[in-house]
MDTraj code that builds the backbone (N, CA, C; nanometers):
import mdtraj as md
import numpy as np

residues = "UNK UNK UNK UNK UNK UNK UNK UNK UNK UNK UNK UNK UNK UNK UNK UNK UNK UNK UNK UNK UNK UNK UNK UNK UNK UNK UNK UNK UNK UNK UNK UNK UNK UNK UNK UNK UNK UNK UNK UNK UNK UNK UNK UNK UNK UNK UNK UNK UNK UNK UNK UNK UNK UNK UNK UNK UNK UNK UNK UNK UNK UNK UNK UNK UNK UNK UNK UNK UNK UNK UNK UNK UNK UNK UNK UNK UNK UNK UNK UNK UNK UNK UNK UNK UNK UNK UNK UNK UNK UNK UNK UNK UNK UNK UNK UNK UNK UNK UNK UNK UNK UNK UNK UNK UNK UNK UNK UNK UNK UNK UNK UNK UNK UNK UNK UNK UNK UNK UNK UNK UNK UNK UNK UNK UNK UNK UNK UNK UNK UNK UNK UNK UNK UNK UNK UNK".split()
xyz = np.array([
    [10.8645, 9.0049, 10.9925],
    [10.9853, 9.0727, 10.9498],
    [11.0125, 9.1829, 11.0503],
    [11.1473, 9.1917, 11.1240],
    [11.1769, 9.2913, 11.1742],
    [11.2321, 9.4117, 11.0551],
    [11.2128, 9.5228, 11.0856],
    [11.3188, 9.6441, 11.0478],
    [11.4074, 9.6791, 11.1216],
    [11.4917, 9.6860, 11.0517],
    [11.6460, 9.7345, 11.1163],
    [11.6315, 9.8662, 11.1388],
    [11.7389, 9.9077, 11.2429],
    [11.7296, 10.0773, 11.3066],
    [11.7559, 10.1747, 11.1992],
    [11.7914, 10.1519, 11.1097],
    [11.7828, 10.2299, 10.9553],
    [11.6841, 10.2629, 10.8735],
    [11.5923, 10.1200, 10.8567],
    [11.4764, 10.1440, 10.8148],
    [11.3865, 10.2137, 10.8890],
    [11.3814, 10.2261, 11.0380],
    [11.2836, 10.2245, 11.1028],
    [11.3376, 10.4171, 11.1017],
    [11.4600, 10.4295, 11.1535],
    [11.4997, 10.5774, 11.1467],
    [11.4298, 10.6425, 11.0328],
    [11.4906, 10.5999, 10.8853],
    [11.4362, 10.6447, 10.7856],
    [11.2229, 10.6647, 10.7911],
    [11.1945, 10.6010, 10.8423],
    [11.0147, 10.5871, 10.8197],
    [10.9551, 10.7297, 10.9266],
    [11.0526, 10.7175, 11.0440],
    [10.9616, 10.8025, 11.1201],
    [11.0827, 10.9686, 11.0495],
    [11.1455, 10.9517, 11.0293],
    [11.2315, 11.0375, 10.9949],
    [11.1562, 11.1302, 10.8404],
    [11.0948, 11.0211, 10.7881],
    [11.0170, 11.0708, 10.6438],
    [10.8975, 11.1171, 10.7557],
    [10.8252, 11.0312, 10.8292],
    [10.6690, 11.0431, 10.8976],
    [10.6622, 11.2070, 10.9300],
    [10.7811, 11.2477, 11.0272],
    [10.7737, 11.3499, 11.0881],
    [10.8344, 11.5126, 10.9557],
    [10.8208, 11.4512, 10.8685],
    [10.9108, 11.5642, 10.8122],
    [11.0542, 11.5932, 10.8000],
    [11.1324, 11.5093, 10.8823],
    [11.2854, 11.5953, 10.9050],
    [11.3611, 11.5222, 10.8177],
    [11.3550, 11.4440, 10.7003],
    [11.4272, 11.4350, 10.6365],
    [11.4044, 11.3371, 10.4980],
    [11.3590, 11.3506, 10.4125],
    [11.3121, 11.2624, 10.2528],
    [11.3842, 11.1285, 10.2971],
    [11.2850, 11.0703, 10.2541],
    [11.2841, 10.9255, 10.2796],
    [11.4024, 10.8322, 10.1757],
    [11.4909, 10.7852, 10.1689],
    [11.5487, 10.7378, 10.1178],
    [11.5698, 10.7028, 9.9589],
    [11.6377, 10.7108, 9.8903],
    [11.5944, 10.6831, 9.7429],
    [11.5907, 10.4923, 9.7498],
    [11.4844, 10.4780, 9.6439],
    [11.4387, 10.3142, 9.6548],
    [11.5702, 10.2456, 9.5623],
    [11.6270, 10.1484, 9.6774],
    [11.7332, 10.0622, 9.6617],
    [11.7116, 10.0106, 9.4569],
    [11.8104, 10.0587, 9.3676],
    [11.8022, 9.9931, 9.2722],
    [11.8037, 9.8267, 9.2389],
    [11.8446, 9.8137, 9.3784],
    [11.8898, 9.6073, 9.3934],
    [11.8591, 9.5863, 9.5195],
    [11.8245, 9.5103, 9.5099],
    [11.8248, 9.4269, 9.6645],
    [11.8740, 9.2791, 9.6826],
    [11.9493, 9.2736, 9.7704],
    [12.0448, 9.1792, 9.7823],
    [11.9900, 9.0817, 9.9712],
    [12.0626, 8.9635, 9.9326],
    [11.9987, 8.8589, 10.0520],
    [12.1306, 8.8114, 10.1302],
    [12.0932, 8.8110, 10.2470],
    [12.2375, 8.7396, 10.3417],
    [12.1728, 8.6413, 10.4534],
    [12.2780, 8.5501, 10.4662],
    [12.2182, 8.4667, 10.5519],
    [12.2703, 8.4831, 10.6995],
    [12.2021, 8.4573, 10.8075],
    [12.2622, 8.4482, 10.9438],
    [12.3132, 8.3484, 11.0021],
    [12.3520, 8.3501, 11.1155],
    [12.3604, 8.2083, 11.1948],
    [12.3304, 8.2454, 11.3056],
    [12.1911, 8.3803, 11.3208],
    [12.1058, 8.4047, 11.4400],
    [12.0859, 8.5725, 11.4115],
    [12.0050, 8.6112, 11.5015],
    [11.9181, 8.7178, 11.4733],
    [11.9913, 8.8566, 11.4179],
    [12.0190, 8.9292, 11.3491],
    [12.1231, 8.9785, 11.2650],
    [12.1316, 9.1524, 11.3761],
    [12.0506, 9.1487, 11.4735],
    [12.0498, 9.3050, 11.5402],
    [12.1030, 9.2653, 11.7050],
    [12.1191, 9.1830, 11.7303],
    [12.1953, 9.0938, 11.8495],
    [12.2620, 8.9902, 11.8231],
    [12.3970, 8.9988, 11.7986],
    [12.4760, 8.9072, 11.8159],
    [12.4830, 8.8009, 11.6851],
    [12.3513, 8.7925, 11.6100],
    [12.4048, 8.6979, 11.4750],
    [12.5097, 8.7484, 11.3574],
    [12.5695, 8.6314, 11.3240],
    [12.6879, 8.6900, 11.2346],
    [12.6413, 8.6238, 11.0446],
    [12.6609, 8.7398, 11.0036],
    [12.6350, 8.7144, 10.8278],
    [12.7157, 8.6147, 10.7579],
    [12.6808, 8.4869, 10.7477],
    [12.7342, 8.3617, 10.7365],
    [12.7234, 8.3422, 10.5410],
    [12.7149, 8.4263, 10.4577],
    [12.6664, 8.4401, 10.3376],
    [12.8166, 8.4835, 10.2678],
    [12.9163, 8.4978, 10.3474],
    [13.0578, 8.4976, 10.3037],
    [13.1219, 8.3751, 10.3633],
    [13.0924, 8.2749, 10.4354],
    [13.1238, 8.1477, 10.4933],
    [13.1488, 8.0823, 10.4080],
    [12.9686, 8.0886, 10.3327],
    [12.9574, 7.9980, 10.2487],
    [12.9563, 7.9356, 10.1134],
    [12.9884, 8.1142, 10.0693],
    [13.0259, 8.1225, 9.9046],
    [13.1832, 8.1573, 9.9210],
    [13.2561, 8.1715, 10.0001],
    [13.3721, 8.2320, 10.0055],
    [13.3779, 8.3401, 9.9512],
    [13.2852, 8.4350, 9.9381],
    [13.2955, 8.5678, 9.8685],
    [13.2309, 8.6402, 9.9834],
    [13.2069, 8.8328, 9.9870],
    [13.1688, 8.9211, 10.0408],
    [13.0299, 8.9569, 9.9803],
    [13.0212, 8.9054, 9.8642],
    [12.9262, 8.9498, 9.7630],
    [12.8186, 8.9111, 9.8287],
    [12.6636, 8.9393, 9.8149],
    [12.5354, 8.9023, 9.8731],
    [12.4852, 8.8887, 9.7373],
    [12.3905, 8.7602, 9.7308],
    [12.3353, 8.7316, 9.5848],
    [12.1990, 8.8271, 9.5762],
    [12.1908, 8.8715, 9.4755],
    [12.0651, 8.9439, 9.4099],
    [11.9231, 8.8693, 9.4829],
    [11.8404, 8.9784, 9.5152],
    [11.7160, 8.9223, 9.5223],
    [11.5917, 8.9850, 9.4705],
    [11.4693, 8.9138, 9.3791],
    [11.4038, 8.9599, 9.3142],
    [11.2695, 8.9514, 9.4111],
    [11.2468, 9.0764, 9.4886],
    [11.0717, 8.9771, 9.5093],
    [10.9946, 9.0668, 9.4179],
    [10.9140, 8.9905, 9.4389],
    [10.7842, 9.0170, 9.4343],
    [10.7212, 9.1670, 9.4222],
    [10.6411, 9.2355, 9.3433],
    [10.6276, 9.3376, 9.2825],
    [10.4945, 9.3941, 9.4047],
    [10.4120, 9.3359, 9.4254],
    [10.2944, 9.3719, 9.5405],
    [10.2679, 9.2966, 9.6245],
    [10.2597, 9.3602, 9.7453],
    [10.2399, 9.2820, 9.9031],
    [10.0988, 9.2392, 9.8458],
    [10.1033, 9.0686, 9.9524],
    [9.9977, 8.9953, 9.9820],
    [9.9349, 9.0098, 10.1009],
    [9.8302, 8.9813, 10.1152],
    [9.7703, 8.9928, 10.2546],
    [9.7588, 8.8014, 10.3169],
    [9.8030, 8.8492, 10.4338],
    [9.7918, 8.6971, 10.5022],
    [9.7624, 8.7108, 10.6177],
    [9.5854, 8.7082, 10.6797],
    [9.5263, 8.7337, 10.7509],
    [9.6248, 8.8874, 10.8753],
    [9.7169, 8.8883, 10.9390],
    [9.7117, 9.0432, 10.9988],
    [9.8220, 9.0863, 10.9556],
    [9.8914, 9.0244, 10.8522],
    [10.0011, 9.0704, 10.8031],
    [10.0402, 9.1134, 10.6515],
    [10.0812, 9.1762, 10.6155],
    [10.1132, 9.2374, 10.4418],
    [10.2697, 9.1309, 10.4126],
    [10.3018, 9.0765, 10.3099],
    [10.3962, 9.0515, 10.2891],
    [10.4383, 8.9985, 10.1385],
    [10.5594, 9.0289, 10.1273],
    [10.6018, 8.9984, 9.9953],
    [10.6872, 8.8934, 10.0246],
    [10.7095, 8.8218, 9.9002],
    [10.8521, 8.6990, 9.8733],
    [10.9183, 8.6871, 9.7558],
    [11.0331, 8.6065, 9.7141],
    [11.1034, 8.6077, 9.6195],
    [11.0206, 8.5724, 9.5215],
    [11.0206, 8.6589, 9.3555],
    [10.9562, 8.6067, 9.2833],
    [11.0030, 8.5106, 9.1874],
    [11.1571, 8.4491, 9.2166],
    [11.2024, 8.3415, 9.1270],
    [11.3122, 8.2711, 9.2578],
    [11.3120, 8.1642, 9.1890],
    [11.4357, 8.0778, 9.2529],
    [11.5605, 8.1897, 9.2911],
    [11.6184, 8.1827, 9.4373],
    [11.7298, 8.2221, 9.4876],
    [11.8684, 8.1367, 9.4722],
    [11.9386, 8.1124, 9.4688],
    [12.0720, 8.0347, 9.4580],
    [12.1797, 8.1235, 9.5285],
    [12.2059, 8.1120, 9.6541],
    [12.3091, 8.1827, 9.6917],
    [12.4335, 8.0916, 9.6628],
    [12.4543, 7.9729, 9.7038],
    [12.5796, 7.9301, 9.5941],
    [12.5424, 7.8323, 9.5337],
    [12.6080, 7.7414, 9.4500],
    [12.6287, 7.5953, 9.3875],
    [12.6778, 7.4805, 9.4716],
    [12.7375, 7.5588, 9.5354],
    [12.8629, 7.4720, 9.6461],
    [12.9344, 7.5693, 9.7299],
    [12.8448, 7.5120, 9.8613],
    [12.9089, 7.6048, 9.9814],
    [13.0690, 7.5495, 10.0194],
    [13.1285, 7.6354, 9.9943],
    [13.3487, 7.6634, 10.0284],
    [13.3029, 7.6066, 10.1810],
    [13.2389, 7.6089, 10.2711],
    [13.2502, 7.6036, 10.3842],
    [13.1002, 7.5724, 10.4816],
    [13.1019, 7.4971, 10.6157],
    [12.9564, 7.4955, 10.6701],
    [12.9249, 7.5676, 10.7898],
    [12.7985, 7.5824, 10.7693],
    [12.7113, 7.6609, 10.8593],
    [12.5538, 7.6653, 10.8826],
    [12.4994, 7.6812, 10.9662],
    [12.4021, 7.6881, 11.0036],
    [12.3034, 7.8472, 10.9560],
    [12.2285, 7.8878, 10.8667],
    [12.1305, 7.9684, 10.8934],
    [11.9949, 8.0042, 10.9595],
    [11.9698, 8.0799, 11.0535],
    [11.8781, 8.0805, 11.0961],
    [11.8010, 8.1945, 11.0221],
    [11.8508, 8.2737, 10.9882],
    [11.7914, 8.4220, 10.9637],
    [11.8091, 8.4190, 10.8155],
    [11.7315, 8.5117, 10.7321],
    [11.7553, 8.5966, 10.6012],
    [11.7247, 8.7446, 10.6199],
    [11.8448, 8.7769, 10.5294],
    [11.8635, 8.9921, 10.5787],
    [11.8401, 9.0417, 10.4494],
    [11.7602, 9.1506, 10.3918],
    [11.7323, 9.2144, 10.2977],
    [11.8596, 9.3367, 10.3079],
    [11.9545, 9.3615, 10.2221],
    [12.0407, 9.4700, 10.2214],
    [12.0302, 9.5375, 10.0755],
    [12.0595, 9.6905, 10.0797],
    [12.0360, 9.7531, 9.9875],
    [12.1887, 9.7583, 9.9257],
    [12.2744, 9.6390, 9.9090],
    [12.3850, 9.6745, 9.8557],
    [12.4585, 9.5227, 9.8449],
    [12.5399, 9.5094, 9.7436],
    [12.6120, 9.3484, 9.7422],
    [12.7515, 9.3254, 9.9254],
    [12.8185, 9.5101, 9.8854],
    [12.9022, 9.4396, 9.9929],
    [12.8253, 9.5567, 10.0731],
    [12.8590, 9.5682, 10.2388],
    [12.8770, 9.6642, 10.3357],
    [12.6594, 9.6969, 10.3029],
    [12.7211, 9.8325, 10.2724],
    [12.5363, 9.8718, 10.2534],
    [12.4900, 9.8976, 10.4072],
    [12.3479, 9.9020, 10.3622],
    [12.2224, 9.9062, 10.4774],
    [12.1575, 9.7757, 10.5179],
    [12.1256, 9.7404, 10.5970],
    [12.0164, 9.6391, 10.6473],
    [11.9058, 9.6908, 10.6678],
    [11.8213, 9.6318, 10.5227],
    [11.6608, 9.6912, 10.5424],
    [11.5519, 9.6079, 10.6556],
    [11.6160, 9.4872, 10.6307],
    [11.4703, 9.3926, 10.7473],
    [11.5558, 9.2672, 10.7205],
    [11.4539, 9.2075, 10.8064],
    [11.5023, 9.0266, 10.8328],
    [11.3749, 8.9831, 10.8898],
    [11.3976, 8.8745, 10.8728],
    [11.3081, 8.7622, 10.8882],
    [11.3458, 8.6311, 10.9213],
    [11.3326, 8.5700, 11.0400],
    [11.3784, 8.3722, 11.0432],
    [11.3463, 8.3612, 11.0064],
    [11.4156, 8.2025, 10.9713],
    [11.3871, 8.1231, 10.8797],
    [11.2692, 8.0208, 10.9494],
    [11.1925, 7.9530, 10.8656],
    [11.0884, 7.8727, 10.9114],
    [11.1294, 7.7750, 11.0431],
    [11.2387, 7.6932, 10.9523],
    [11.3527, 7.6353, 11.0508],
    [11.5112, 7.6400, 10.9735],
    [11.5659, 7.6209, 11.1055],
    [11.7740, 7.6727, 11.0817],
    [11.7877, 7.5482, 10.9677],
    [11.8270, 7.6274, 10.8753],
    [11.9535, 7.5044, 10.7566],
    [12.0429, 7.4957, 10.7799],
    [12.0557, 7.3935, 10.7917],
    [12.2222, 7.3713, 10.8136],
    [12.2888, 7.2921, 10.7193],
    [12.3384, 7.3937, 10.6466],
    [12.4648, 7.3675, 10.5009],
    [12.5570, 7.3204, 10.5389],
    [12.6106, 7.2137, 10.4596],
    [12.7677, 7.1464, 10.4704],
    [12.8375, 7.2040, 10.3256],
    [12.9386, 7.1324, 10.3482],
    [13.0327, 7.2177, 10.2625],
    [13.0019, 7.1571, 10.1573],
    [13.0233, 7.1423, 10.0319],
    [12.9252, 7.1374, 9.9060],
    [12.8035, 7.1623, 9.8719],
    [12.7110, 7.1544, 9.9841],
    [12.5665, 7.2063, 9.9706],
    [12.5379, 7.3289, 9.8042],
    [12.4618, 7.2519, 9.7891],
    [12.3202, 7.3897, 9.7157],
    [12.2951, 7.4684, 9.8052],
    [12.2887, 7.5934, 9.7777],
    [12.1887, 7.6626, 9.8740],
    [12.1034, 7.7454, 9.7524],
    [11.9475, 7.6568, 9.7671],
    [11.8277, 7.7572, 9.7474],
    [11.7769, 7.7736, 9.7946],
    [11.6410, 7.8144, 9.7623],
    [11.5425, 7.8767, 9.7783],
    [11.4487, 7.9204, 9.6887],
    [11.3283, 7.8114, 9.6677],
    [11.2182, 7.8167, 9.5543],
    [11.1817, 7.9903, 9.5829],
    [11.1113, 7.9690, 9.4311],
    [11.0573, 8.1084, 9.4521],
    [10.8776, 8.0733, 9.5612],
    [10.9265, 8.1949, 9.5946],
    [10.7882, 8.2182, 9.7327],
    [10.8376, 8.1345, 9.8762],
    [10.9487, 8.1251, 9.8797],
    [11.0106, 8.0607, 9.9468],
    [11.0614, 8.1014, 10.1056],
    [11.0925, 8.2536, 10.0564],
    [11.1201, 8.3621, 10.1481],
    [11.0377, 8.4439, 10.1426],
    [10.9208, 8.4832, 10.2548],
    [10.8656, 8.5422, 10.2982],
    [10.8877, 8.6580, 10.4174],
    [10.8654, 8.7640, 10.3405],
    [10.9228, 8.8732, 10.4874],
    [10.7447, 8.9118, 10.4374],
    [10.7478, 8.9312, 10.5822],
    [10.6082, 8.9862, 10.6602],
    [10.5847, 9.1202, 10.7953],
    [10.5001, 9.1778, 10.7804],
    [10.5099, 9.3076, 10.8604],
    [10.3416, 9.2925, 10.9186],
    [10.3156, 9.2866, 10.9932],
    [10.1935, 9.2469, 11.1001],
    [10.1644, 9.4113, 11.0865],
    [10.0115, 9.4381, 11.0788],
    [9.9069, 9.5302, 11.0586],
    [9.8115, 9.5418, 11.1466],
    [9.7788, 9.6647, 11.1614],
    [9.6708, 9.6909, 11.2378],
    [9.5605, 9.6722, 11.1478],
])
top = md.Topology()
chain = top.add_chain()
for i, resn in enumerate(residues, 1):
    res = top.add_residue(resn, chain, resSeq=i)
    for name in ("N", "CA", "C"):
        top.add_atom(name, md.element.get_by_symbol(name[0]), res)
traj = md.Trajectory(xyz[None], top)
């Protein structure tokens, strides 16, 4: 999982003192890419529901350990639509602290790119999405 320049501002920004660390997102919400979301990928999660909205995401209550990395995942089935309005390719998933606009907390590729057609399901079992942060 990368962190976005927000999260990462916010951590050393709490680390060093100069400013309280953020209040913890009441929701957390999921968007999809069609490539790396801090260069050039574009949030394809209004493509494909025809809405702005980002669907709710529940993970997981305590990080796992997976040999050098800590990580959490969704703790139930995701459904970003029923039937994608439109197609596209995802490569990426973005953690945002908000349905529209918001912050970008982290991202993570996808195992491999989906590529949705227009009626598609789009899920995602639970444990499905894994964001991970590599440890010393």
């Amino acid at each position: 999982m990368a962190l976005s320049q927000y999260t990462a501002d916010a951590i050393l920004e709490w680390v060093t003192n100069t400013t309280a660390f953020p209040a913890e997102p009441t929701t957390i919400y999921v968007a999809l890419f069609d490539g790396d979301p801090t260069s050039g990928g574009t949030e394809i999660t209004n493509t494909i529901t025809g809405s702005t909205t980002r669907t709710t995401l529940a993970l997981g209550t305590s990080p796992a350990t997976s040999g050098d990395y800590r990580q959490i995942d969704n703790a139930s089935q995701v459904q970003i639509t029923a039937s994608a309005s439109a197609g596209a390719t995802a490569d990426y998933a973005a953690i945002y602290d908000a349905s529209t606009s918001g912050n970008l907390i982290a991202y993570e590729a996808l195992t491999a790119s989906k590529t949705i057609q227009t009626g598609d399901e789009v899920n995602f079992e639970a444990n499905a999405l894994v964001f991970r942060i590599k440890v010393a």
